[in-house]
N, C-alpha and C positions, 0 to 999 in steps of 0.2 A: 467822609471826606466831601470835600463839593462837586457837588453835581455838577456834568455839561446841560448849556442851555437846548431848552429845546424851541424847535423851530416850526415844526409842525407834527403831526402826528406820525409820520417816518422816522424821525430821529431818534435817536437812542436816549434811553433814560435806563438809571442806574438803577432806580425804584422798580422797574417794572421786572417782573419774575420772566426770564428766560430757561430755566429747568423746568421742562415737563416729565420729567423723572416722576415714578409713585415710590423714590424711596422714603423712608421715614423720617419725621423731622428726629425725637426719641421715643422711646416705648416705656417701660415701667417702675427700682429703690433700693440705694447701694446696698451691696451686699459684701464687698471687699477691700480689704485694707493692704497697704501692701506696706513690707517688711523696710523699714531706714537702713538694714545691713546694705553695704555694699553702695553706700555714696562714692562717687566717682572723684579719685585724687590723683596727683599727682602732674604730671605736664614737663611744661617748662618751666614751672615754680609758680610757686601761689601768685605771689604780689605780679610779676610779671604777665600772666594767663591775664589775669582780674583786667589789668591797664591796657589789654589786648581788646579787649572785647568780650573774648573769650574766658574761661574760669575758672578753676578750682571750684569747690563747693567748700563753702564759711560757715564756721561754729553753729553747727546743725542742729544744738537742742534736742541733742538725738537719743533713744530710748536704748541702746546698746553705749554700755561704758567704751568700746575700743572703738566711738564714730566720733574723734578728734577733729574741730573747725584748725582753718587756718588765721580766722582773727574772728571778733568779736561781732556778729549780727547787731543792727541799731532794733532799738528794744522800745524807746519813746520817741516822739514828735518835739522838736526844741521850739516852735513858734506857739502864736495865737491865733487861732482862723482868725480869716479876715472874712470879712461881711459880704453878702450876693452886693451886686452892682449892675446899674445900667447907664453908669457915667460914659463919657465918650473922653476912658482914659483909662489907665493901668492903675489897678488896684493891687497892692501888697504886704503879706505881712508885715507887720512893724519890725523893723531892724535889716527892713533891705533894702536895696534899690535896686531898678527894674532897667538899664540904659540902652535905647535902640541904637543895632549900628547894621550896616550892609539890607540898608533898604530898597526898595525898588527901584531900580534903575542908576543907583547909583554907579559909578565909574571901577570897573578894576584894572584901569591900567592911566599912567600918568597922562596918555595921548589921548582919551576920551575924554571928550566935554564933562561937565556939571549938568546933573540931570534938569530937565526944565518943569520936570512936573506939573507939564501945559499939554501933554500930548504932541511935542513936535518932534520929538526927538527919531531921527529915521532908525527904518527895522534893522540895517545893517547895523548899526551901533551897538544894538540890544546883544550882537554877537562878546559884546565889552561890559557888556553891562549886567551887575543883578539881576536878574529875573524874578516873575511876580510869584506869589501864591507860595510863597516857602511852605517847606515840609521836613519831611525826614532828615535829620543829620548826624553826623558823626565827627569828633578830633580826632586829629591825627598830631602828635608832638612832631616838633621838627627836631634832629637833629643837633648838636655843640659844631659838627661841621657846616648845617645848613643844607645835607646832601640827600638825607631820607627821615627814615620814621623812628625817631623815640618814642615810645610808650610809655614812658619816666613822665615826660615833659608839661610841665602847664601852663611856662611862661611864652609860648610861642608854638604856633599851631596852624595846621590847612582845618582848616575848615570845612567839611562838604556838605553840598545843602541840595535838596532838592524843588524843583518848583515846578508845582503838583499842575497848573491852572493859569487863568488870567480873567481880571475883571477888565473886559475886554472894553467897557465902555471910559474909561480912564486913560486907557494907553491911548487913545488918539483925541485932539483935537474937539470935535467934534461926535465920540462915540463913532463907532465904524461905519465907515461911504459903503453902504447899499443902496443901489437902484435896483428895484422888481426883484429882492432879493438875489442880485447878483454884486460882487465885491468888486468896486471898480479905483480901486486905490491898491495896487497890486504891493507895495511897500508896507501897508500895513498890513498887511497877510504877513510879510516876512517878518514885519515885530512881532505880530504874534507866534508865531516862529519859534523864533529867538529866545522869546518871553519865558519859554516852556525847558523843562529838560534842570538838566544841575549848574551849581555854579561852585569853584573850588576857590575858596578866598584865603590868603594868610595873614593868621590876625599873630598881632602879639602885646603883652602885656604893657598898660599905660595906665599907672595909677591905679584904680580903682576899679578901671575899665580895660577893654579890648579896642586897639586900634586897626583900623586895615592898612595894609603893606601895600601900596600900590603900584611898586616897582620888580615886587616879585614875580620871581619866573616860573612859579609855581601856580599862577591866578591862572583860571581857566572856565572858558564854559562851555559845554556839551547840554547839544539845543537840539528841537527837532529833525535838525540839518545835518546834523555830524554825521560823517563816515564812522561805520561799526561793523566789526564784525562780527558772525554769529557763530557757536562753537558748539561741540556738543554734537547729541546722536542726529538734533533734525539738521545741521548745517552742509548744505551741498546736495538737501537733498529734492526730487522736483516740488514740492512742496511749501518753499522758500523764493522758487527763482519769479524772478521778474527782469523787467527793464534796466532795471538798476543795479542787479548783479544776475547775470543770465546763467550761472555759476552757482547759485543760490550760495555763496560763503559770505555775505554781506550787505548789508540795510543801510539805510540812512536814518538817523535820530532815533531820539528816546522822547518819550510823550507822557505825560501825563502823572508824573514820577511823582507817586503819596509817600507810602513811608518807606525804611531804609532796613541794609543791616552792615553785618562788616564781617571780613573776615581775618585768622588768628596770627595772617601772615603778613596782614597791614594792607589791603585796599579795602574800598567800598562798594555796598551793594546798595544800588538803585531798584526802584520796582515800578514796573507800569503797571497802573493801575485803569482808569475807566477810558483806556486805550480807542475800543470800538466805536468809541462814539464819533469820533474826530472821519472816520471813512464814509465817502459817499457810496451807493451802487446804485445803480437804474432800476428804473421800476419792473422792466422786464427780461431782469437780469436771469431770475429764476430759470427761465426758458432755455440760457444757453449754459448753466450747468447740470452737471450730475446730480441724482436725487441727494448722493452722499454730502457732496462739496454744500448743498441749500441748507441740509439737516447743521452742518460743521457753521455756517456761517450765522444761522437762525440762533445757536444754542451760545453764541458768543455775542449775540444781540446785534447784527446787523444785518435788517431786513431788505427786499428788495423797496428801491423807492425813500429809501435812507440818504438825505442830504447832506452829512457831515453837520454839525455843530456849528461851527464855525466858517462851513461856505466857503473855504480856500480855493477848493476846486473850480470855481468859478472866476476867479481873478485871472485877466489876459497876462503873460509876461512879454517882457519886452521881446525875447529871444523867444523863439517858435522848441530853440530843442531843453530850453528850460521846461526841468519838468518837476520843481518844486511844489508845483501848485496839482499837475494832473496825478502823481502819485495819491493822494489821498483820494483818489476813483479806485474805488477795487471793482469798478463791473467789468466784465468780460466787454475788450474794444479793440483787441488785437487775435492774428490767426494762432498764437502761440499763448502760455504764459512769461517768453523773453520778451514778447510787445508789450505787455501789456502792464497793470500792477493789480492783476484779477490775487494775486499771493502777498500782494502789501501787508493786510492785516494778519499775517502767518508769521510776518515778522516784527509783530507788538505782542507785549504781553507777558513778556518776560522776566526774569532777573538779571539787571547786565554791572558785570563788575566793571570797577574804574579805579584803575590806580593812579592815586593822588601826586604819587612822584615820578610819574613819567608821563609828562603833560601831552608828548607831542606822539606818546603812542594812541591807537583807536582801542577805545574801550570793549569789551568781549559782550555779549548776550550767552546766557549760561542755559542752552536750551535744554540740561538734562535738570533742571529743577520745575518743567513744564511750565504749559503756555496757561492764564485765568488773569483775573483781575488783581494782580498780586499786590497785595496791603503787606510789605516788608516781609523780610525773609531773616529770623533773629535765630543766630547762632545756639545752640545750645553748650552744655558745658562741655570741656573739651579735657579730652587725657591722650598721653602718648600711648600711640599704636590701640587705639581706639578711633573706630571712624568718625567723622565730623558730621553732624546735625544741625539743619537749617527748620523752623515751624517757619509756616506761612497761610495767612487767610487768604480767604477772595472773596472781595467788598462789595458783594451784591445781596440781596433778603434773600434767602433759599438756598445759600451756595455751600461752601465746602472747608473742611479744613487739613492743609497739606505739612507734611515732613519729607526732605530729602536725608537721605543717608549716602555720606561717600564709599566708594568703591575700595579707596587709598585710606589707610590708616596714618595718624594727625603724628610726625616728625616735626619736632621744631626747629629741627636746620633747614626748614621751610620757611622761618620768620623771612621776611625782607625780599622773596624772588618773585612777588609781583606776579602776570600775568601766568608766568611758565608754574607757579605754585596753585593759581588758578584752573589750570588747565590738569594738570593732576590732580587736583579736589573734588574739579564743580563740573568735570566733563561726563564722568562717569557715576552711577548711581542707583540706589532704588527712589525711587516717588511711589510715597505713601499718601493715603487719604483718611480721615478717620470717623470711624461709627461708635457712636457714643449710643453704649446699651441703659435703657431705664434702671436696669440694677445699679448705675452706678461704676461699672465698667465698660473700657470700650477696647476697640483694635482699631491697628491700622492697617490698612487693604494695599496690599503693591499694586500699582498701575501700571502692568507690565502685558506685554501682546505677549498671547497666548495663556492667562492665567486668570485667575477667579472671571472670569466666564467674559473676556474683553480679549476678541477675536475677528474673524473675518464673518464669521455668522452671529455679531451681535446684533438683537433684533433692534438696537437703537441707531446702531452706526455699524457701518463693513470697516473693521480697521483692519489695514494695509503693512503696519509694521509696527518699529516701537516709538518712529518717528511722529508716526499718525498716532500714535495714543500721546505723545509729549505733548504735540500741538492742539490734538483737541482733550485737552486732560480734563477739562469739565464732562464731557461724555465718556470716557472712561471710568470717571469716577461714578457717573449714573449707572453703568453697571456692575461696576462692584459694588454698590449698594451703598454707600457714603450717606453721611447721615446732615440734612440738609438743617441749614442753621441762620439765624438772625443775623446776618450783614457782618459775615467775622470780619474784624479790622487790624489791627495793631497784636502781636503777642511780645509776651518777654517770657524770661525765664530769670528765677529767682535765683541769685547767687547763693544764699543759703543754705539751699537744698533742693534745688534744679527743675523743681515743680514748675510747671507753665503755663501762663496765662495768656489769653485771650480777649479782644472785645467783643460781644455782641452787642452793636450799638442800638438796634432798634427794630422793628415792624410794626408793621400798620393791621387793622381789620380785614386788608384784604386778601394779605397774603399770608396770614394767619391767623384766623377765622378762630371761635372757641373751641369749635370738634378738633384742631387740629395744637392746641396744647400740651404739651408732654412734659418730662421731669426737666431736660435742660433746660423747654423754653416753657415758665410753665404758667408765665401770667397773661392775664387778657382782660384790661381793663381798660375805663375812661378818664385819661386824662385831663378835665376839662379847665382848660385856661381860665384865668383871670378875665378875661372878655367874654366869659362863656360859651368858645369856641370848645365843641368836643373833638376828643381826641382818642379814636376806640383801637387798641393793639398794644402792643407790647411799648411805646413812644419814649419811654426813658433807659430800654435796655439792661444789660446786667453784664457782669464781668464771669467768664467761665475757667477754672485751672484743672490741672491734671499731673499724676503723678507718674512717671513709667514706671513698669514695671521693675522691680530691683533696683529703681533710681538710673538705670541704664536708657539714656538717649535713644537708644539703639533698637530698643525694645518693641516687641510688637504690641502688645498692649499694652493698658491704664488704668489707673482709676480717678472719676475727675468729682467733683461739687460746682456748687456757683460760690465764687467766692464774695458777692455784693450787688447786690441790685438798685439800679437809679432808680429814686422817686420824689416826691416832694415829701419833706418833712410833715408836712399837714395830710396825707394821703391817707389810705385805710392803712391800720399798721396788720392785721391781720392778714389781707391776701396783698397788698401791694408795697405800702415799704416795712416788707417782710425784713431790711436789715437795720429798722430801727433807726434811719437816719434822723438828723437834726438841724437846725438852723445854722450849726457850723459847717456842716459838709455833706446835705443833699446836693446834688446833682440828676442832671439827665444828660444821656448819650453818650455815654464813654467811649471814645475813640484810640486816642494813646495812649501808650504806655512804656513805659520805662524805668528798667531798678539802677539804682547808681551802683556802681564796682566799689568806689571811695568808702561809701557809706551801706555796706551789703543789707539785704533785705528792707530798704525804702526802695516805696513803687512812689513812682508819681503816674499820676493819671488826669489826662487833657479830654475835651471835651469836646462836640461838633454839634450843638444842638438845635432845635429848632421849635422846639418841644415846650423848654422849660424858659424859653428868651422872652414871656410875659411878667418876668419876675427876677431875671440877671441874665446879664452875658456870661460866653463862653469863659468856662476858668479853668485852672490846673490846683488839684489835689495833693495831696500825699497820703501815704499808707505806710503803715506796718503790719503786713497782713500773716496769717499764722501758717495752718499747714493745710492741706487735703485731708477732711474727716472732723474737721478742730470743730464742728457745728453739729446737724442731726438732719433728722429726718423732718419733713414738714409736707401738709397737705395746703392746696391754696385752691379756693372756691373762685370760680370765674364766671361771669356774665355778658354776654353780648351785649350789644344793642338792641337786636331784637328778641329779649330773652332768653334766648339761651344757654345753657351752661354745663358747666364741665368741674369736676376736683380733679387734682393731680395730685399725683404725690411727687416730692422731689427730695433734694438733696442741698443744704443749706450751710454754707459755714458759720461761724462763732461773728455774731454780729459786730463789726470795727468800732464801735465806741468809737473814743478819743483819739485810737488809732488811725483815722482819715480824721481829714482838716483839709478846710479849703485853703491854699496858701497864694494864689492871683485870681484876679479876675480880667480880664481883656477889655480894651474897648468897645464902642456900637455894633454890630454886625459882622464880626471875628469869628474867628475859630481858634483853640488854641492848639497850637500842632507841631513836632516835631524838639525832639529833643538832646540833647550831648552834653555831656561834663567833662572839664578838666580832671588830670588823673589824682589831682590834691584834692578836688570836691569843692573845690572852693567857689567853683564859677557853674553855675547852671547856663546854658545856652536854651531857650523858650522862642517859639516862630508865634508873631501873631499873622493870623492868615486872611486873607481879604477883607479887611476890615470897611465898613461902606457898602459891603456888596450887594445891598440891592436900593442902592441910590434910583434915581429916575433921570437925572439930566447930567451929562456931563459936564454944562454951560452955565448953570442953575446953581452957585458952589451952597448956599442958602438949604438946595433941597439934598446936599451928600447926606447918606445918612452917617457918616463919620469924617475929621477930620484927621486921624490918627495918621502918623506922628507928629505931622507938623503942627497941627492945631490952626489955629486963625479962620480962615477961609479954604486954606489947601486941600487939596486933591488926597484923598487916604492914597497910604501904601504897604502894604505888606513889609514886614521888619522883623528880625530878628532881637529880641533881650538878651544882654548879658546880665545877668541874676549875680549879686554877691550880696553875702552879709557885709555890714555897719562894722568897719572895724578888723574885715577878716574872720576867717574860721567857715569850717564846711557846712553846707548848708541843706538846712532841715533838720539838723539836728542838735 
């Protein structure tokens, strides 16, 4: 996902490894297979679960005659890749079209202006307005009354999106008023603001396309500003409280929102993701905390001496008791933490649900699925009077990967109650972590005080409760031993047969050196550019799945492979593009992902790269990938740079052939990100994301490095695709 800028050597960056844990990246070649009896059936009906979010498990291919699908798995790819690209335009397969709508700043409501896409447009407005750097989304049908949620519905829909970022040199006039690196245009603080966080749009069908509703009562945005409350074991407790709620039951804003999930009773899940960076602290902040509170704030990456990203804090407001702009100070500046917002950053980091049909309620933070840099929170499959499963990454090199389990078993006279169904699900819980053993299996670790050795005498952190292991869940999981991993990003989970995927988008030589190779992460090579720039680590990533045990979500164990590794077609095929990719569907740095319900067992898969953009822009994929084990065993020889080296052995799925295909390519300096379907399949929803984003002038239209969407001379913006086939019919296949 996009990195925050940095400003000087204090500020956070997302690259830089913050776990000094000596747990293992992995260790040694599977050895277990686990049994297809006992795929998970049943719910609130097939087709219905599917249109939910949530699932059934579909015609599973399964080696026991009595493991019946509910309909037919997609088997082939119905298109023709389409070709790498570095046009400064949307490339697609033949027989579709690609149509922007709900682009940057445009207006959701009849009483906001027409965006000027000049930078004038003031921060208040932005409160009306799309916001930048789209992400994670989800449909939601509307209703035959107009009054809640079908899950039937294609012709009309909320839309929720998230927007992750800001190409902060675009939204203003002149790139942003710094003097001596201080913000002295205290307004454009507030669009960037605004800029940030979700937008909830109702589109509904127009021809060919989707139009936005601009009268609806259901258009909404939640920005860094919104009142929220926090729910859950940490809320209310002193760990939370600030200035802003001296009660600690409530925050203001959501930040940084990458990708999403949803849950089976119809609202959405947001996730903050590279949160820490946005908070300032003094440099001699250290001094007036506890060793514990330094340890907590160092391992979430924000040091003393850390200026925020983006310099909010620095902006005068008009009003003295405005405190939009000092909240992003988390130093110690007050006799209390009610003074002060030394607990700000205790309240990012979350999973905060939002339900789409009650606009004028505050959205919840769901503190029992803990605090990391959360990359989406995706549902797993869901059955009556079985508990509900969320996977979720943390998008950093070295981090971790999490499952929540509820407490509450899934009733589906729980569809439609919103918050209060919420609060029964997402309040109570285990948080799991997981260690992926070299054999080929692995476990998940509860991250629970007092247990697998996460207590008051841990030698890394004194944890205090279970509140204090939720919010610092990254150090809890350092000592349960969690098995640290290449930048997990985006997960799904295959309707098919409930196996879950992963991204590992990437590493570098530094922070995976070749001693430090193992069976998941098990390459280390140089990737060296077309400019013959080199590129020594892991730079193009690989995609990791896993199966629970007994097909049970629930499960404390797995067993996982790599289900595909980015490379260039042209690479070594023996230690680097070990899955035999080709001129139709290499890639580097897989980021998202997503199966369609309509069309069970197609993955699409989006891209974030940086790696492989000397030879195409970012694109989205498809798959029909097979099962956990469909491959073998393989060893891969690696070399440093400065000769060194290492074999591994690993575990490798049945190479995708014809099975992936590239099916877009994005414009100049994009990212492709975020994704939702109609429940007919017919309509793909695709974000392209910062397109331009490393222009030099914002005055200069000559030097944008993209003009995307308008074209001509215009200013790029961030946009959403509406994807359909030529004609009708679902797509991909």
């Amino acid at each position: 996902m996009k990195h925050l800028p940095e400003h000087n050597g204090a500020d956070h960056d997302e690259d830089a490894v913050v776990n000094p844990s000596a747990n293992p990246h992995f260790n040694d070649v599977l050895g277990a297979r686990l049994s297809r009896r006992g795929l998970l059936k049943g719910g609130a009906g097939a087709a219905a679960m599917s249109m939910l979010g949530a699932f059934t498990l579909a015609g599973c291919n399964s080696d026991d005659d009595d493991d019946k699908g509910t309909s037919q798995p997609v088997s082939a790819l119905g298109f023709t890749a389409v070709a790498k690209s570095q046009a400064d335009s949307v490339s697609i397969a033949s027989g579709y079209t690609a149509t922007p709508v709900l682009k940057l700043g445009d207006p959701m409501n009849a009483a906001t202006a027409a965006y000027s896409n000049a930078g004038t447009d003031s921060g208040d407005s932005f409160a009306n307005r799309v916001g930048d750097h789209h992400d994670g989304m989800f449909w939601f049908g509307v209703n035959a009354a107009g009054t809640g949620w079908d899950a039937s519905v294609s012709s009309r829909g909320l839309l929720a999106m998230n927007h992750e970022n800001i190409t902060q040199l675009f939204l203003h006039a002149n790139g942003p008023t710094t003097v001596s690196n201080v913000r002295t245009v205290a307004d454009e603080c507030i669009k960037e603001m605004n800029a940030h966080g979700v937008s909830i749009n109702e589109l509904v069908k127009s021809g060919d396309s989707y139009a936005h509703v601009a009268t609806s009562s259901f258009n909404r945005r939640i920005t860094a500003l919104t009142p929220i409350d926090l729910s859950g074991p940490v809320a209310q407790s002193a760990l939370v409280v600030t200035r802003y709620s001296t009660s600690g039951a409530a925050t203001r804003g959501t930040i940084n929102n990458c990708a999403n999930g949803n849950t089976p009773w119809g609202t959405y899940l947001t996730c903050e993701e590279n949160w820490a960076g946005y908070f300032k602290r003094a440099s001699g902040d250290d001094a007036l905390r506890s060793a514990a509170e330094v340890t907590a704030l160092k391992r979430v990456g924000i040091a003393a001496g850390a200026n925020g990203s983006y310099r909010w804090t620095t902006a005068t407001p008009a009003d003295a008791s405005d405190t939009r702009f000092a909240r992003w100070d988390a130093s110690v500046t007050g006799a209390s933490a009610s003074a002060d917002f030394r607990n700000a950053p205790n309240t990012f980091g979350w999973v905060v649900e939002i339900d789409p049909f009650a606009p004028s309620a505050a959205p919840r933070k769901r503190t029992a699925l803990g605090r990391f840099a959360h990359e989406g929170a995706w549902l797993g499959p869901v059955t009556a009077g079985k508990p509900l499963v969320w996977y979720m990454g943390d998008d950093s090199r070295n981090e971790y990967v999490y499952k929540f389990v509820s407490s509450a078993n899934w009733d589906a006279a729980d569809i439609g109650k919103g918050y209060a169904a919420g609060d029964k699900y997402l309040n109570s819980g285990k948080l799991y972590v997981a260690r992926f053993n070299a054999d080929g299996s692995g476990q998940w670790i509860e991250l629970a005080f007092g247990s697998n050795g996460i207590g008051a005498t841990s030698a890394n952190y004194p944890f205090a409760s279970q509140a204090d292991v939720l919010v610092n869940a990254r150090l809890a999981a350092d000592v349960a031993g969690a098995t640290k991993m290449d930048r997990p990003e985006w997960t799904a989970v295959n309707p098919v047969n409930g196996e879950v995927y992963v991204t590992l988008t990437n590493n570098n030589a530094a922070n995976r050196p070749v001693s430090a190779v193992d069976a998941a992460n098990p390459r280390h090579y140089n990737d060296k550019k077309t400019t013959g720039a080199d590129q020594w680590g892991n730079p193009n990533g690989h995609i990791l799945r896993w199966r629970e045990a007994g097909s049970d979500p629930a499960a404390t164990s797995f067993a996982w492979d790599i289900f595909v590794f980015g490379a260039r077609s042209t690479a070594d095929a023996t230690n680097v593009n070990i899955s035999a990719l080709t001129a139709d569907n290499d890639f580097s740095s897989p980021d998202g992902l997503f199966f369609s319900r309509a069309n069970p067992g197609l993955l699409w898969i989006e891209t974030d790269d940086g790696a492989y953009t000397d030879v195409t822009n970012c694109m989205l994929l498809a798959a029909v990938p097979g099962k956990v084990g469909d491959g073998g065993a393989r060893t891969v020889a690696n070399t440093g740079s400065d000769g060194s080296s290492k074999s591994v052995a690993t575990l490798v799925g049945k190479a995708p052939g014809t099975l992936l295909r590239r099916f877009l390519v994005g414009p100049k300096q994009c990212e492709l990100t975020g994704l939702a379907e109609t429940p007919d399949g017919e309509t793909l929803f695709a974000n392209i994301q910062h397109p331009g984003e490393d222009s030099a002038s914002a005055t200069d239209s000559a030097s944008y490095g993209s003009h995307w969407p308008d074209g001509g001379t215009a200013r790029p913006r961030s946009a959403t695709l509406v994807i359909r086939k030529t004609g009708g019919g679902k797509i991909g296949v």
